[in-house]
N, C-alpha and C positions, 0 to 999 in steps of 0.2 A: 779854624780852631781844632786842634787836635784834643784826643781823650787818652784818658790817664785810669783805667778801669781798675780800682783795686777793694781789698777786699779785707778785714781781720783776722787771723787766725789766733786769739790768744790763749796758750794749752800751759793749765795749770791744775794739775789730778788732784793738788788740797781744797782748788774753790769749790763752791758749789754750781752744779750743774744749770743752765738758762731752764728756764718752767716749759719752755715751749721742748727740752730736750728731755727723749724718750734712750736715747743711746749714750750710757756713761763712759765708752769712750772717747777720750779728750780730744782726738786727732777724724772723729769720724767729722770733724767742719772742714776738714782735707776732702775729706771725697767731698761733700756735698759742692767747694770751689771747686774743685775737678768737672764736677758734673758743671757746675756755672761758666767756667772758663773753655767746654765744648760748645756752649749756647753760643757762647759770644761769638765763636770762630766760625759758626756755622753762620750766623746773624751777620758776619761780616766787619765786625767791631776786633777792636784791639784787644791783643788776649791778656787775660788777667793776669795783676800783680798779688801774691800772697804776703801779708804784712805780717811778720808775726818775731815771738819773742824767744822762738823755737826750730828756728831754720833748721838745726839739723835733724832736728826729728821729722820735718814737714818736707825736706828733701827727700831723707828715707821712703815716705809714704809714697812719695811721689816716683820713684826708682823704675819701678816696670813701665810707666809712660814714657814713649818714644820722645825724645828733649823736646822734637819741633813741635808736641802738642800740647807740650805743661805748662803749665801756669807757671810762671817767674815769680822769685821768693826773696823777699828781700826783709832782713833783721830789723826789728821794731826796737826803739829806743824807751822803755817803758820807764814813765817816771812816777806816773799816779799810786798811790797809796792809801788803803781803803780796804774796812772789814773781808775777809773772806766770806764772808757768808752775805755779803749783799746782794738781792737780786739780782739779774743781767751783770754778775761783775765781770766777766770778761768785755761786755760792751762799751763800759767806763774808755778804759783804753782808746776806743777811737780818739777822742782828743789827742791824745798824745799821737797818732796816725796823721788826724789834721797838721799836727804843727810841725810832723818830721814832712811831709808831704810841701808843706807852702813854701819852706826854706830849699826843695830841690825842683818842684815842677820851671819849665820855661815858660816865657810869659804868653806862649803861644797853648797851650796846655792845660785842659781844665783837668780836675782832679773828679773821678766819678766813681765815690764811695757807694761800696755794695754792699748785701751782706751776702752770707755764703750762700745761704737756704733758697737764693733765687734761681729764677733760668730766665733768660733772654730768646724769648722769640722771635723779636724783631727790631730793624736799625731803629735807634733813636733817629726820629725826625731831625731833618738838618736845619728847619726853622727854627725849633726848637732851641736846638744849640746855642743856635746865633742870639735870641734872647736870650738866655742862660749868660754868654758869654757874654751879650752888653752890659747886664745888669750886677753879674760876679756873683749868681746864687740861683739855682733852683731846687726848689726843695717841696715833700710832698704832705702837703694837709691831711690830716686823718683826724681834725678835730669833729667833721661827723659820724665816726668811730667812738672815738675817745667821750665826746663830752655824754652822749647818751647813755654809753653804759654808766660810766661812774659819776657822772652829774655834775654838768656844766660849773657850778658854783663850786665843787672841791675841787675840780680840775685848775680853774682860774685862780683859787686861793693858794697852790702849790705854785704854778707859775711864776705867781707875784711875790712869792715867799722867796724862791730862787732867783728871781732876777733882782729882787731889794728895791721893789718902784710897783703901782702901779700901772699897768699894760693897756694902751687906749684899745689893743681892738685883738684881744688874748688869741692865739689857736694855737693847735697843736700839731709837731709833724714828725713824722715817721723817720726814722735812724736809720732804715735799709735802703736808702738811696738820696743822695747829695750831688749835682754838678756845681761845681764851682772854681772859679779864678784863681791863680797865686794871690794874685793881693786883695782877694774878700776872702781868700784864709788868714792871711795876715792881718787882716780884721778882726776876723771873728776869732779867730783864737784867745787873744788874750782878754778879748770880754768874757769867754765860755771859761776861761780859768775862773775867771772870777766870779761865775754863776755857780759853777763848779764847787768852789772853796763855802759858799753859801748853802750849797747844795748837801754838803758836808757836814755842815756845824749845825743844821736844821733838817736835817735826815728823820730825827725822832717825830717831827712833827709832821710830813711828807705820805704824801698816803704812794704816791706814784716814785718808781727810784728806775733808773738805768738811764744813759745818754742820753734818750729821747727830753727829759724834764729838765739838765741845767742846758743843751742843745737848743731847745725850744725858747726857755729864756731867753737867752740870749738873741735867738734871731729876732721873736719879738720883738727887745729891745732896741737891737737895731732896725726894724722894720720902723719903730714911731720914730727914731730919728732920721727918715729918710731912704734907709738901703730898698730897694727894689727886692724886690721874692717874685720869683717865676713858680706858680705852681703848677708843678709837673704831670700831678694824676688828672688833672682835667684834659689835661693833651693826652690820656694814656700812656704814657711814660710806663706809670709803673701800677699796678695794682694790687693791693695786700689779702689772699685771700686763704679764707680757711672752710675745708673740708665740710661741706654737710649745711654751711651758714648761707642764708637766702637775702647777705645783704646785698647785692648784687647778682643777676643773668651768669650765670655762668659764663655764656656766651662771651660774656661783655670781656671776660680778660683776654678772649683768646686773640681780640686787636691791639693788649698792651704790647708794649717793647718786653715791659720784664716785669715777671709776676714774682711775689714773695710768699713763700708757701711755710710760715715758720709752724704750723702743724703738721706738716707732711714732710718733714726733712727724710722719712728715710724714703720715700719716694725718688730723692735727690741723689740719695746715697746709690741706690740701686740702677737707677742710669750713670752713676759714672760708673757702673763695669762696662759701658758699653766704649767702641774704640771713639766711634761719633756720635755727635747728637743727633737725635731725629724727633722734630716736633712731632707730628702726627702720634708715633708712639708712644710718648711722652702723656701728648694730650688724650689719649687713650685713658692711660694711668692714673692720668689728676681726675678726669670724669667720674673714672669707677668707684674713686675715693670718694670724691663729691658723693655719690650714690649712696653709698655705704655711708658714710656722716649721715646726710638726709634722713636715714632708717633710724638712727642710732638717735637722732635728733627728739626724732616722732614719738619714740618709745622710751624716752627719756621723758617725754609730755603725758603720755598714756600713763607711765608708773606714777610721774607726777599728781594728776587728776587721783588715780586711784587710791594715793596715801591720803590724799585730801580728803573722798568720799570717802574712805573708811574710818578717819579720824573723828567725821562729822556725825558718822551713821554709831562711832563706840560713842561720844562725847553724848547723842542725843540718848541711845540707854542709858549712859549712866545717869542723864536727869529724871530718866523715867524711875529707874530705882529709888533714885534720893525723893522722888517725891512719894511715890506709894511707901 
């Protein structure tokens, strides 16, 4: 089974920018795939394709890399329509990536949506694949992410709201990384419109909004009806990690395949002025960040406590006033 690595690029200067993005310009998801599509070639994978709705702007950017090292760009057919100012709205779009992708992949061809923010360290396991490629889907669980911070029960109540059904056995999964079949795209597409169009008309009531929420729906859905889900991040596939957070060994990412760093994008940015990728150096960079997060973590705890004990130490004067 061969792979089909490809990636978003959708640049639009009136949306609003993604929350995890610190850099307003529109085209800087160009370097961060530049930097990702080094990863791959160095990992030995197939070099990325750039989806986007912006080819010639995304050619431009790409102009000073030598042709046999770029990422391949190919015009997005963008059909969705949807506030500008929704969160992740460039992410929306993948759907329309899945369904332009299902109608050209061969049937020998999985499709392995990225997002840009990642790098690739190492091959996907080839066992891996081959489940992947029985089952026509793997995909990555982050519902022990998800449901802790924002609380299992509004997580599940937005699910079920998007998919129009209760879910026998709810999770949630991650949008930066997908392998899957031509025909468990041709599946899932047209139920994810229809999660989609749900997703849309019930947005006011929704606490969670970007691909990830009518995406997950949907696989849900089809998970109770039978589809197989390969989960990825337990093989180490992939891992989601952000700077300074001890939910995870640091260690532990440096045996994923492909790590997703959507807090540190410009760490991405800055390795792709390099001609090659070089893990080592790389992993330098993500550490130091990690360190620097850690600190910023700590002392974000410290001012924490301290607004507390001085609110407790004015709140207990002022009782002392009120009562003499």
């Amino acid at each position: 089974m061969n792979l089909f690595p490809c990636t978003l690029v959708y640049v639009d200067a009136d949306a609003s920018p993604g929350p995890n993005s610190t850099n307003r310009d529109p085209l800087s998801y160009v370097d961060q795939a530049i930097c990702l599509n080094n990863s791959l070639r160095r990992a030995g994978m197939p070099a990325l394709t750039i989806m986007t709705n912006a080819p010639a702007l995304v050619d431009k950017r790409l102009e000073t890399i030598p042709r046999e090292k770029r990422p391949a760009v190919t015009p997005l057919t963008a059909t969705i329509k949807l506030p500008k100012n929704t969160p992740f709205y460039a992410a929306h779009f993948k759907l329309d990536l899945m369904d332009q992708v299902a109608g050209s992949l061969p049937a020998d061809t999985m499709m392995l949506l990225l997002d840009a923010d990642m790098v690739a360290f190492l091959p996907l396991d080839r066992d891996l694949i081959a489940r992947c490629a029985q089952a026509g889907l793997g995909v990555f669980d982050i519902s022990d992410q998800v449901f802790p911070a924002y609380g299992s029960e509004r997580v599940v109540a937005d699910l079920e709201i998007v998919a129009g059904r209760r879910l026998g056995n709810p999770r949630w999964y991650g949008g930066e990384f997908m392998l899957a079949t031509p025909a468990s795209l041709r599946r899932l597409v047209p139920r994810a419109r229809a999660s989609y169009a749900r997703y849309l008309s019930e947005s006011g009531r929704l606490k969670h909004h970007g691909d990830e929420s009518f995406i997950s729906a949907t696989l849900n859905a089809l998970a109770d009806e039978g589809q197989v889900l390969i989960e990825v991040g337990a093989y180490q596939a992939v891992g989601r990690h952000w700077a300074g957070n001890n939910y995870r060994d640091l260690r532990w990412f440096r045996c994923c395949s492909f790590v997703h760093l959507p807090g540190s994008k410009g760490l991405l940015e800055k390795e792709a002025r390099f001609a090659e990728f070089a893990p080592d150096r790389f992993w330098r960079h993500m550490r130091v960040a990690h360190l620097r997060g850690r600190v910023r973590h700590a002392l974000k705890r410290i001012a924490r406590t301290l607004s507390v004990e001085r609110l407790a130490s004015l709140s207990a004067y002022a009782l002392r006033g009120v009562k003499s």
